[in-house]
C-alpha positions in Angstrom: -10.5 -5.1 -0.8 -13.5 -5.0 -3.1 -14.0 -1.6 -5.0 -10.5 -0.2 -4.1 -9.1 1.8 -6.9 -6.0 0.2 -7.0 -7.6 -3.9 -7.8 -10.5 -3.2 -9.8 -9.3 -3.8 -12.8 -6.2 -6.6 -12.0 -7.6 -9.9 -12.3 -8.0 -12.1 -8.9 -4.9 -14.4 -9.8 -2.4 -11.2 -10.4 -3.6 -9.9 -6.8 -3.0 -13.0 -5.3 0.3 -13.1 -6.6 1.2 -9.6 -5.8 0.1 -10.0 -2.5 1.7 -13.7 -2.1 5.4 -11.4 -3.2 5.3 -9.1 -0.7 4.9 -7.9 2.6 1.9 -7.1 3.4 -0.3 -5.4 6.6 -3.5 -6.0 7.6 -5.9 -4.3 10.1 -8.8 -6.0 11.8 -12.1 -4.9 13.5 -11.6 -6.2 17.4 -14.8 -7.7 17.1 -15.2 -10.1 14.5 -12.0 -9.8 13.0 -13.4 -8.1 9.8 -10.7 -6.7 7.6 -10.8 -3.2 7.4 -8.0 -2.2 5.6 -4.5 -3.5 3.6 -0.9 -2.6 2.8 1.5 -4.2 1.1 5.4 -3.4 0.5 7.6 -4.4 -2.4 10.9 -4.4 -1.1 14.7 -5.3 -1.0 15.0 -4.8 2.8 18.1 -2.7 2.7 18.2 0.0 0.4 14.6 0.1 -1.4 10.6 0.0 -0.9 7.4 0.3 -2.7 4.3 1.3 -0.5 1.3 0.0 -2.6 -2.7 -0.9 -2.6 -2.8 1.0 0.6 -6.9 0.7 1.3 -8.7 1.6 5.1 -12.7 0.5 4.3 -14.7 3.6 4.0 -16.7 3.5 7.3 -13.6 3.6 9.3 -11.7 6.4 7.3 -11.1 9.8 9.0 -10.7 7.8 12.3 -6.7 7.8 12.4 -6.6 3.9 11.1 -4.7 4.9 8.3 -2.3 7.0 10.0 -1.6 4.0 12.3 -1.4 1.6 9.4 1.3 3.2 7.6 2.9 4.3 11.0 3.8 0.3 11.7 4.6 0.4 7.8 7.3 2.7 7.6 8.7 1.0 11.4 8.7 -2.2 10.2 12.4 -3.4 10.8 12.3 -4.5 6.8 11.1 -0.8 5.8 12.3 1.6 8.1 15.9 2.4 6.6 14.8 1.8 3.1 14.3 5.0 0.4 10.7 4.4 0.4 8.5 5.7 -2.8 4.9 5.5 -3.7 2.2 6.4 -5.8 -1.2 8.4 -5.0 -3.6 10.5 -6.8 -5.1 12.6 -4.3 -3.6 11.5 -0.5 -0.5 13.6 -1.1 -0.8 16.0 2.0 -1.8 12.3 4.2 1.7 10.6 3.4 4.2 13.8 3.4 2.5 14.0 7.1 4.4 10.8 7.2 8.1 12.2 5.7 7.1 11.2 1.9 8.1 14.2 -0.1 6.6 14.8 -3.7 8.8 14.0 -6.6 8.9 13.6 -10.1 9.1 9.4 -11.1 9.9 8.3 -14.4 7.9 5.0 -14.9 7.7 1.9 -17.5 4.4 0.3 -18.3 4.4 -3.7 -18.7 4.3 -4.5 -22.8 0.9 -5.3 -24.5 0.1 -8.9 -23.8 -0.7 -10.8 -26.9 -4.3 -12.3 -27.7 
């Protein structure tokens, strides 16, 4: 999704790849069948799940598209009985609406790629 926080600054190939690696959600306009927004899961399908590059187009925010995105998320037979974590900056009050709680996560960053 063009200017989403989450992809502006991975290169084309790495979302592709990411995307091609997981399982992923999309929702469509009725008419015309534009995209308006993405999910995508990393998961194990039994015991663990990432929620990631969740994005609704602005226009169709505040609607209850988002809320119905990760709703079929968080169903989905691959997701549902998994410890499911994620990452946000500001939607925190949006996904503990949907049973995340807030914790503390330790995290490791990829090493410096070499010229």
């Amino acid at each position: 999704m063009h200017g989403s926080a989450w992809a502006k600054d991975r290169p084309r190939e790495v979302i592709e790849e990411s995307i091609k690696n997981s399982l992923c959600f999309g929702v469509y306009e009725t008419a015309g069948r534009k995209q308006i927004g993405f999910a995508r899961i990393v998961t194990d399908k039994a015991t663990f799940s990432w929620l990631c590059d969740v994005f609704i187009e602005e226009t169709h925010r505040k609607k209850g598209v988002g809320t119905w995105l990760i709703s079929c998320v968080i169903e989905h037979p691959s997701v549902k009985n998994t410890v499911s974590l994620l990452g946000t900056q500001d939607a925190h009050l949006f996904y503990e609406k949907h049973r995340y709680v807030r914790s503390e996560q330790m995290k490791r960053l990829p090493a410096e790629k070499s010229p």
